[in-house]
C-alpha positions as CSV (number, residue, x, y, z in Angstrom):
1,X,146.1,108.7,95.8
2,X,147.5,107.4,98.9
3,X,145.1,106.5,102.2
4,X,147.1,109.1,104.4
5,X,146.1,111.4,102.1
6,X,142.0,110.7,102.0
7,X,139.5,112.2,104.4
8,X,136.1,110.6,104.8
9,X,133.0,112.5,106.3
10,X,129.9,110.6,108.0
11,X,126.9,112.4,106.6
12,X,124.4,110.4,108.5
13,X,121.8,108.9,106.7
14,X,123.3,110.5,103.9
15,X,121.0,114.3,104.6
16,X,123.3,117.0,104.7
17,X,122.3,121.1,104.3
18,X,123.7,122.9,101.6
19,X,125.3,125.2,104.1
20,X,127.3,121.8,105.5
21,X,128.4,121.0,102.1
22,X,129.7,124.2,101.2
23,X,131.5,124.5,104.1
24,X,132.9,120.7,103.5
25,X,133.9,122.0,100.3
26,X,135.5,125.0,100.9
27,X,137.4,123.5,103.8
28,X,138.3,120.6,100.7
29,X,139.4,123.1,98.6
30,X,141.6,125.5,101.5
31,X,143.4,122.0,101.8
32,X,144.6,121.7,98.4
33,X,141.6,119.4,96.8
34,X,139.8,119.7,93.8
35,X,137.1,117.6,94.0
36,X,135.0,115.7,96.3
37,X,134.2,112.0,96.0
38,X,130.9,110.0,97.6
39,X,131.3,106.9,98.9
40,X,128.7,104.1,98.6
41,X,127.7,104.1,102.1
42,X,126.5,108.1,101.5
43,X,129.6,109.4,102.9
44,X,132.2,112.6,101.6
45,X,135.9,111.8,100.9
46,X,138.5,114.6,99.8
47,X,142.4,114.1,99.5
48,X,144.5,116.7,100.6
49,X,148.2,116.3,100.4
50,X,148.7,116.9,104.1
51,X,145.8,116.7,106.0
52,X,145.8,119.3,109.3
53,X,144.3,117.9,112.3
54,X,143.8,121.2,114.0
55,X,141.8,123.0,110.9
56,X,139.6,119.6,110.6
57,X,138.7,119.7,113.7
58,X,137.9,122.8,114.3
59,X,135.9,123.2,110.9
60,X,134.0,119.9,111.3
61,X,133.0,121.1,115.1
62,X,131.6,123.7,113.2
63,X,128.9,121.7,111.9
64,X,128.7,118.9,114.3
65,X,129.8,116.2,111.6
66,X,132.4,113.7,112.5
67,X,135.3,112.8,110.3
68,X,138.3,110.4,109.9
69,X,141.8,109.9,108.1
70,X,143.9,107.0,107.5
71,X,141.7,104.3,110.2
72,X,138.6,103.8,108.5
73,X,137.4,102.2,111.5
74,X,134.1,103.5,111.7
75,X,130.6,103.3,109.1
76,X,128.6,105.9,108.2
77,X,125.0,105.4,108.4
78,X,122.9,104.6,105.5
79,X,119.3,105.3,104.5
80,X,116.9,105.2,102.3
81,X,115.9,108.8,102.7
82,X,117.0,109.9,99.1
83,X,113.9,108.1,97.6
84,X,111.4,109.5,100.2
85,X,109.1,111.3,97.4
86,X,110.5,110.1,94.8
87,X,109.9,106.3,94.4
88,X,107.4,103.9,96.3
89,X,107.1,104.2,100.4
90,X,105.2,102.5,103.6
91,X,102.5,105.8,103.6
92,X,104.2,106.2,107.7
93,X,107.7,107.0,106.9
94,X,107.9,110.2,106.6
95,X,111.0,112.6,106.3
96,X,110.4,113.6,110.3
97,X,110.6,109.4,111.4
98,X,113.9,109.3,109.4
99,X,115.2,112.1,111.1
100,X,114.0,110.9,114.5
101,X,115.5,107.7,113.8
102,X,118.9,109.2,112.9
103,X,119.4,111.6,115.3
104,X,118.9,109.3,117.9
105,X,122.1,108.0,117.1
106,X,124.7,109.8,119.4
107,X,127.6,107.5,118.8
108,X,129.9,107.1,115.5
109,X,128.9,103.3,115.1
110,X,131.9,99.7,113.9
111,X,129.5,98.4,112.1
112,X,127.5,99.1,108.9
113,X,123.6,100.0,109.9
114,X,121.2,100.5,107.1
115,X,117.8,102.3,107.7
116,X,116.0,101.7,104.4
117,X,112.2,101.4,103.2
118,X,111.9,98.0,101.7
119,X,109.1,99.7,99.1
120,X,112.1,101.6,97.0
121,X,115.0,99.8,95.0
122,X,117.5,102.9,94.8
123,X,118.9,102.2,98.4
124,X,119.8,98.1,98.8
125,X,118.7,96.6,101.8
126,X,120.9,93.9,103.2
127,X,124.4,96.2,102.8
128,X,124.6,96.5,106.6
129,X,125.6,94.4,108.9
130,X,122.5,95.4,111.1
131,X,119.4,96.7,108.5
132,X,116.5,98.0,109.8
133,X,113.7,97.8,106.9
134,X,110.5,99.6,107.8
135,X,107.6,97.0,108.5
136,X,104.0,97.8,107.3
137,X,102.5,98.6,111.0
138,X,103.5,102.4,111.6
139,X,106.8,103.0,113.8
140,X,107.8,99.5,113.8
141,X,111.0,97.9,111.7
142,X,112.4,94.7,110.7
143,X,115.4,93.5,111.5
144,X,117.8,91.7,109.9
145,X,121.6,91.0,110.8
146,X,124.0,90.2,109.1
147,X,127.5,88.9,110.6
148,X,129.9,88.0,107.6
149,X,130.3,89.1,103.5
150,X,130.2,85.1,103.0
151,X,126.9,84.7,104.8
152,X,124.5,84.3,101.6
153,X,121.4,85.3,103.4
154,X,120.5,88.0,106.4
155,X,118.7,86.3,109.6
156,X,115.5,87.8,110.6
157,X,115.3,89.1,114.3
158,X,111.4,87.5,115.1
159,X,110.0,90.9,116.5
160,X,109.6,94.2,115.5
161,X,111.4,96.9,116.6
162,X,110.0,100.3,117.9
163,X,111.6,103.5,115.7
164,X,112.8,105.2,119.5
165,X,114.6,101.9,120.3
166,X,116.6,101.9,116.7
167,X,119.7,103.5,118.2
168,X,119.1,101.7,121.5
169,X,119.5,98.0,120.5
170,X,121.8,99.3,117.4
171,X,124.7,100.4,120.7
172,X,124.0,97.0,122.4
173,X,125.0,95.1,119.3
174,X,128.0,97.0,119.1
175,X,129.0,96.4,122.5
176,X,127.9,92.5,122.3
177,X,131.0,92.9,119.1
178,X,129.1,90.8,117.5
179,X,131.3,90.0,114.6
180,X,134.3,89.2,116.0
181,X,132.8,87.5,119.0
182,X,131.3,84.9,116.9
183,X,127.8,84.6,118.4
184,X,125.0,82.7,117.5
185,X,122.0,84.0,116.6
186,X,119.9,82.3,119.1
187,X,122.8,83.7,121.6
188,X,122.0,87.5,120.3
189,X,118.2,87.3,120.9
190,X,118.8,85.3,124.1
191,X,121.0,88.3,124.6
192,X,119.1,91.3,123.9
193,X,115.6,90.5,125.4
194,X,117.5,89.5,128.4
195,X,119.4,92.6,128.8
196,X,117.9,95.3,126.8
197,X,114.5,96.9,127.4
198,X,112.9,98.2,124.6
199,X,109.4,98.0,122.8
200,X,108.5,95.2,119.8
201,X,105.8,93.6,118.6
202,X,106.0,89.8,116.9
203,X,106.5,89.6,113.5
204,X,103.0,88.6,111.9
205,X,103.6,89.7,108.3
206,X,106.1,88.7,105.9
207,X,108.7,91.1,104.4
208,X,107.7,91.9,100.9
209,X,110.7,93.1,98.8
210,X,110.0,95.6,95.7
211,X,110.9,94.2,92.4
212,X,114.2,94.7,91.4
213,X,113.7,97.5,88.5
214,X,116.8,99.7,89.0
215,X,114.9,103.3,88.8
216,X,116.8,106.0,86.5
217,X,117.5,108.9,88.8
218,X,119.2,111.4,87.0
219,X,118.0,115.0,85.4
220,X,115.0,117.4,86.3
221,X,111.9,115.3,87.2
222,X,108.6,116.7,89.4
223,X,107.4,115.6,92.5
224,X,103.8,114.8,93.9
225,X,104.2,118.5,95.4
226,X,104.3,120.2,92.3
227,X,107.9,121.2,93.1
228,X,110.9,119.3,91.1
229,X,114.1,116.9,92.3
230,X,117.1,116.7,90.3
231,X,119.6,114.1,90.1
232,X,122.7,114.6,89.8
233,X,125.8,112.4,88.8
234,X,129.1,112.8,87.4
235,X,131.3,109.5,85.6
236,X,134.1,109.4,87.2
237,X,132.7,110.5,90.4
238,X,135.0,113.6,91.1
239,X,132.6,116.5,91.7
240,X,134.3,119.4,90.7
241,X,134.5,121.9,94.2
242,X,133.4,124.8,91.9
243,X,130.5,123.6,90.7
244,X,129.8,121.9,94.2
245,X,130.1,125.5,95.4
246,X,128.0,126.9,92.6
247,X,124.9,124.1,93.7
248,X,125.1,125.2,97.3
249,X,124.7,128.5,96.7
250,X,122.1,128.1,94.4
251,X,120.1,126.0,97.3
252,X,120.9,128.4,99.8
253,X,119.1,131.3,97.6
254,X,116.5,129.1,96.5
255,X,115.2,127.7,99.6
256,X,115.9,124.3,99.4
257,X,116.9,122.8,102.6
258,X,118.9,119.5,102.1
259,X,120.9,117.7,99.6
260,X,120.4,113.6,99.9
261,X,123.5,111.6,98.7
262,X,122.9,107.8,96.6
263,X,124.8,104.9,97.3
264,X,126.1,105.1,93.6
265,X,128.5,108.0,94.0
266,X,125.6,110.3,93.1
267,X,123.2,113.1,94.9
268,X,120.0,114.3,94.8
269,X,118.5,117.9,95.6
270,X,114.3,117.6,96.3
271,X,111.8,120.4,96.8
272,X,113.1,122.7,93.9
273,X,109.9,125.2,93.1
274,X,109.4,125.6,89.4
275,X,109.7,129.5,89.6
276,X,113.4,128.7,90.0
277,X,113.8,125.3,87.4
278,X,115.3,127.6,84.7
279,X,117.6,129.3,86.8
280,X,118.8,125.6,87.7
281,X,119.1,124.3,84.1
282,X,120.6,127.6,83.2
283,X,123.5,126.6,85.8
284,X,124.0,123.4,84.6
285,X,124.2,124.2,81.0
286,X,126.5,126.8,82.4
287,X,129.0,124.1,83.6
288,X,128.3,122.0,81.1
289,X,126.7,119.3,83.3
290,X,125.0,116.1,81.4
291,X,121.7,115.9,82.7
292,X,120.3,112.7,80.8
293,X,123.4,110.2,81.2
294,X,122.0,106.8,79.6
295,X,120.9,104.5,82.0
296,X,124.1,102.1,81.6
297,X,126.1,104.8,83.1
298,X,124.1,104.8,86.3
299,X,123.9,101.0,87.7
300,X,127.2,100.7,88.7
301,X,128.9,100.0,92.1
302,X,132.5,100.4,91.9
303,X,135.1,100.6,94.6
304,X,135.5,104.2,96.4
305,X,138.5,105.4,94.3
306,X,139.9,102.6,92.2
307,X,140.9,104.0,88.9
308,X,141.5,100.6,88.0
309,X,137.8,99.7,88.4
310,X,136.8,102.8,87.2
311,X,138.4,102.6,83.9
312,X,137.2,98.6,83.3
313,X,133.4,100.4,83.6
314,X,134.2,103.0,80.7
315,X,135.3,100.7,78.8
316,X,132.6,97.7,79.3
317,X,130.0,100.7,79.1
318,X,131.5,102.2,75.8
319,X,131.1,98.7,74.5
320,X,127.7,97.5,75.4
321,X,126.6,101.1,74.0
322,X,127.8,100.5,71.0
323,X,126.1,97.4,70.6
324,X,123.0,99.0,71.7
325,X,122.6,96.9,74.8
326,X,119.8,97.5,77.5
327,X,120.8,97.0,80.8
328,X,117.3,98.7,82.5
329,X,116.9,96.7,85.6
330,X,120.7,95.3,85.9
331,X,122.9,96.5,88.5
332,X,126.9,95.8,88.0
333,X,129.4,96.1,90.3
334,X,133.6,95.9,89.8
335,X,134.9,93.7,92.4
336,X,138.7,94.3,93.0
337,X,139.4,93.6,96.3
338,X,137.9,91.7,99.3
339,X,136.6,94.8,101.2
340,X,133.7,95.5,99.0
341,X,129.8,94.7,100.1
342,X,127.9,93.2,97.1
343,X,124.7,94.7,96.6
344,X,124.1,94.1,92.4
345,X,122.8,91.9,90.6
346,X,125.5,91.2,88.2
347,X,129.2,90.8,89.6
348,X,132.7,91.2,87.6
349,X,135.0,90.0,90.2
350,X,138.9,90.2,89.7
351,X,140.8,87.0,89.8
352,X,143.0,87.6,92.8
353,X,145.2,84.8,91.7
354,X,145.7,86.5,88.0
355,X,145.5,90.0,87.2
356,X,144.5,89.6,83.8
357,X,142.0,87.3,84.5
358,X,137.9,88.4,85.7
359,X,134.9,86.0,87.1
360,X,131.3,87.1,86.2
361,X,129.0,85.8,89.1
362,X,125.1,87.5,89.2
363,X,122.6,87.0,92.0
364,X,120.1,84.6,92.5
365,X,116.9,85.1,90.0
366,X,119.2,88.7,89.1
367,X,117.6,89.9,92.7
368,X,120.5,91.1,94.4
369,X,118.6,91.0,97.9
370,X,118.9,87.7,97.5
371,X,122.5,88.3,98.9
372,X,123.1,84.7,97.0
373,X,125.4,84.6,93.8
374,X,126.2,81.9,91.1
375,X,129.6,82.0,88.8
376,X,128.4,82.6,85.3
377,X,132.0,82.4,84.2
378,X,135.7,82.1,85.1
379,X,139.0,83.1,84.5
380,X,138.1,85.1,81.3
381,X,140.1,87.9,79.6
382,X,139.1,91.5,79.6
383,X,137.7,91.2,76.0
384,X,135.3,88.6,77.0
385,X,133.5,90.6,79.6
386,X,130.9,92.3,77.6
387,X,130.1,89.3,75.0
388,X,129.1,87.4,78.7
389,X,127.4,90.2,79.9
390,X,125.2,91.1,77.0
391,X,124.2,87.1,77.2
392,X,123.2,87.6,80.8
393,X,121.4,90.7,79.8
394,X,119.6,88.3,77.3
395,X,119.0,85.6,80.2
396,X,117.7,88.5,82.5
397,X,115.0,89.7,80.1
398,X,114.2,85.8,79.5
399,X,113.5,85.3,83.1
400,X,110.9,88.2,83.3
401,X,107.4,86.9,83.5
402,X,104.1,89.1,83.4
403,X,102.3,88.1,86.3
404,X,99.1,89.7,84.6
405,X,97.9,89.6,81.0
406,X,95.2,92.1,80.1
407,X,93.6,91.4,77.0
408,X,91.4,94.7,75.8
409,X,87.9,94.0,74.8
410,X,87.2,95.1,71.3
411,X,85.4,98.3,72.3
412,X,88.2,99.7,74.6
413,X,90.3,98.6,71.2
414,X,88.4,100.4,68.7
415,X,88.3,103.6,71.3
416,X,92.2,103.4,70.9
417,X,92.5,103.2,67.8
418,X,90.1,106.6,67.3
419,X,91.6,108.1,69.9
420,X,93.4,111.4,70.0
421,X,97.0,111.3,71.1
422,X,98.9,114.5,72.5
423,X,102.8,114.5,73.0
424,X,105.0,117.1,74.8
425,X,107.5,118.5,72.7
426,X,110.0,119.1,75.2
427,X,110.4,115.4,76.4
428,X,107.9,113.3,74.3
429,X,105.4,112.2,76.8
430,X,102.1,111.2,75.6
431,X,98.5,112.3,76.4
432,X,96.1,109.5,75.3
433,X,92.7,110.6,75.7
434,X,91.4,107.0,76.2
435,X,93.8,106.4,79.1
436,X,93.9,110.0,81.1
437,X,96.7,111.0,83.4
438,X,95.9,109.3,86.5
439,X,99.2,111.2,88.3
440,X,97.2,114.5,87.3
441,X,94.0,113.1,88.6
442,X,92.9,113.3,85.0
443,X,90.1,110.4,84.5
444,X,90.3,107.8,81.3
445,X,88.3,109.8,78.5
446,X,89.1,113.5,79.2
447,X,89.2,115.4,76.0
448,X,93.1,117.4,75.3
449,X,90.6,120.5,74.6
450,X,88.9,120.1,78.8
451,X,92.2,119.7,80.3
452,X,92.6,122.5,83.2
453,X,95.1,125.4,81.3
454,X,97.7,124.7,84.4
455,X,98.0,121.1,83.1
456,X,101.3,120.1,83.2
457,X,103.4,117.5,81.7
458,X,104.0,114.5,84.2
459,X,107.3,113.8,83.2
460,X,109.1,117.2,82.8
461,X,106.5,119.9,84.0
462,X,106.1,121.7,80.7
463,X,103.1,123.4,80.1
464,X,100.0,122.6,77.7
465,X,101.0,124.8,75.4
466,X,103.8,122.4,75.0
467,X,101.4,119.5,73.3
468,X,101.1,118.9,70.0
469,X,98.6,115.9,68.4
470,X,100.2,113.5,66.5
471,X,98.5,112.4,63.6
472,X,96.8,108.9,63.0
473,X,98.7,106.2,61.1
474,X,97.3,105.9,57.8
């Protein structure tokens, strides 16, 4: 594919309607494409073999998105809305501030701004070159900026900034060009509180980062509402326009409102109600869509696409799956050229002096907000790549400490051992008696047989009916 040929659309924050996408895709599709791509900054790209201005334009005025071929000169903005609901949040940031926040951009912005809840670990948090990461005290941010790919760690603006001034100080940083004007940080806070009004408060609190347990975000899975989210991901990340088609239509019909794309070439659609989740797996049996990819599969960052990179990942993933390798908690990204943003904990960089050569480098403490990375190894052969990475695997898990040690008493042990154990035949979740389901509001000694009849499974929604006791070892 050649760079004349690829269109990229800014979906800010990475939110976009079904009706948008269907129209993206159809317009995709009218231009000779047949499939659509996401980028890792939660952006659309398409080829088309010869790109018309005058139908872009006029179908992207349509729905107010913007859109660009051949410059790349402009970022799309990136959030952490896609794990509202479905991983841990500050309790204020709900899907109206988001929205706030990002439609209070009116300008297509240079440089990379990330608008991310530091609570979840789907989304990284340092990517941008400006990252606003929401603070504990309601409607107030962090900042963090971050000039240069070499710079190992962000630098912390000292105050807090308001949600409405977001866009505000976001334009003056732009205009300040502060990348290529080489400014000091002392110079851009003497800068902005000299020239910029806008409302802060000092930073009192220390950022606390989650842990750095990549989350599996794939399949049919419920959500605190009772309704379902599905994840959705495809390997070598061209989304066939048909079945794109097929998804919008179903979310048009079904009442669900927006689709939320990942930074890992991947999207997710919330608030599906449970009348309609067999209608939804019927369509994706019907298209022969993999629901439950292994987790390997899913924890890779690889340049937007670079068959090259892409076809490095198959192979290192077919590998490490055959040796049985878990890589919960690991993130990997394929590092071929200079223009890529690390944001993994493990790196396989190619040797830009020899082709067939690779570097392994992974992040400090395998935290990849750390933004700091060590060489593991260099100038290896392709061969050697999964022998090293199954002994950083090895090192990763060696490194994990349990902060707290519970040791039952010998009552809470013998009620164990006695107790009665349910599992859901669908997806082999267990009810222990002794323990409850606290995500059910089901309190730690609840008979199976006292359980309300519209229990549900907390994993895959199935009903009681489903549960079946397992017998006691002998």
């Amino acid at each position: 594919m050649k760079l004349r040929e690829l269109v990229r659309v800014f979906v800010k924050g990475g939110i976009i309607s079904p009706g948008d996408l269907l129209k993206i895709t159809e317009l995709a599709q009218s231009l000779g494409a047949s499939c659509i791509h996401f980028g890792s900054r939660q952006d659309i790209l398409f080829s088309v073999k010869e790109p018309i201005q005058e139908v872009l334009d006029k179908a992207f005025e349509s729905i107010n998105t913007p859109y660009e071929i051949d410059t790349f000169r402009y970022q799309n903005i990136a959030s952490s809305f896609v794990a509202l609901d479905l991983l841990p949040s500050k309790k204020w940031l709900a899907s109206h501030i988001y929205h706030y926040v990002l439609d209070s951009f009116n300008y297509l912005p240079r440089l990379r701004i990330n608008i991310v809840d530091p609570s979840q670990s789907l989304v990284p948090l340092f990517t941008g070159q400006i990252n606003f990461l929401a603070s504990d005290q309601e409607n107030f941010w962090y900042l963090y900026l971050r000039f240069t790919e070499i710079q190992a760690k962000p630098w912390q603006f000292p105050l807090l900034i308001y949600s409405e001034d977001i866009a505000k100080l976001s334009l003056k940083l732009e205009e300040m060009d502060i990348v290529n004007n080489k400014f000091s940080y002392q110079q851009v806070y003497d800068d902005l509180i000299g020239n910029l009004n806008f409302n802060s408060q000092p930073v009192t609190d220390n950022l606390v980062l989650p842990d750095t347990n990549f989350p599996y975000y794939e399949g049919m899975n419920r959500m605190p509402d009772d309704k379902y989210w599905l994840g959705l991901y495809w390997r070598n990340n061209k989304f066939d326009i048909n079945i794109l088609k097929a998804i919008c239509e179903r979310c048009l019909t079904t009442g669900v409102g927006k689709l939320s794309l990942t930074p890992w070439k991947s999207f997710v659609i919330k608030g599906i109600s449970e009348k309609y989740k067999i209608g939804w797996e019927k369509l994706m049996g019907k298209f022969g869509m993999n629901l439950r990819h292994s987790a390997l599969e899913l924890n890779w960052h690889l340049p937007a696409l670079d068959q090259e990179a892409l076809e490095l990942k198959n192979h290192l993933v077919r590998t490490l799956d055959q040796q049985d390798i878990s890589t919960y908690g690991l993130t990997f990204t394929i590092k071929t050229t200079d223009d890529i943003t690390l944001f993994t904990s493990i790196v396989i960089e190619k040797d830009l002096e020899n082709d067939d050569m690779f570097n392994i480098l992974y992040s400090k403490n395998f935290d990849p907000n750390s933004m700091e990375y060590n060489y593991y190894a260099k100038g290896v052969v392709k061969d050697v790549i999964a022998p090293l990475l199954i002994e950083l695997s090895h090192l990763y898990y060696e490194s994990l400490e349990e902060h707290v040690t519970v040791k039952p008493s010998s009552i809470n042990r013998q009620k164990e051992e006695h107790a009665n154990v349910y599992q859901c035949k669908n997806c082999l979740t267990l009810y222990n008696e002794a323990y409850g389901d606290e995500t059910a509001g089901i309190v730690a000694g609840t008979p199976f047989e006292k359980l309300p009849d519209d229990y549900k499974c907390s994993l895959c929604g199935g009903d009681k009916t489903l549960y079946e006791k397992l017998l006691s070892p002998a």
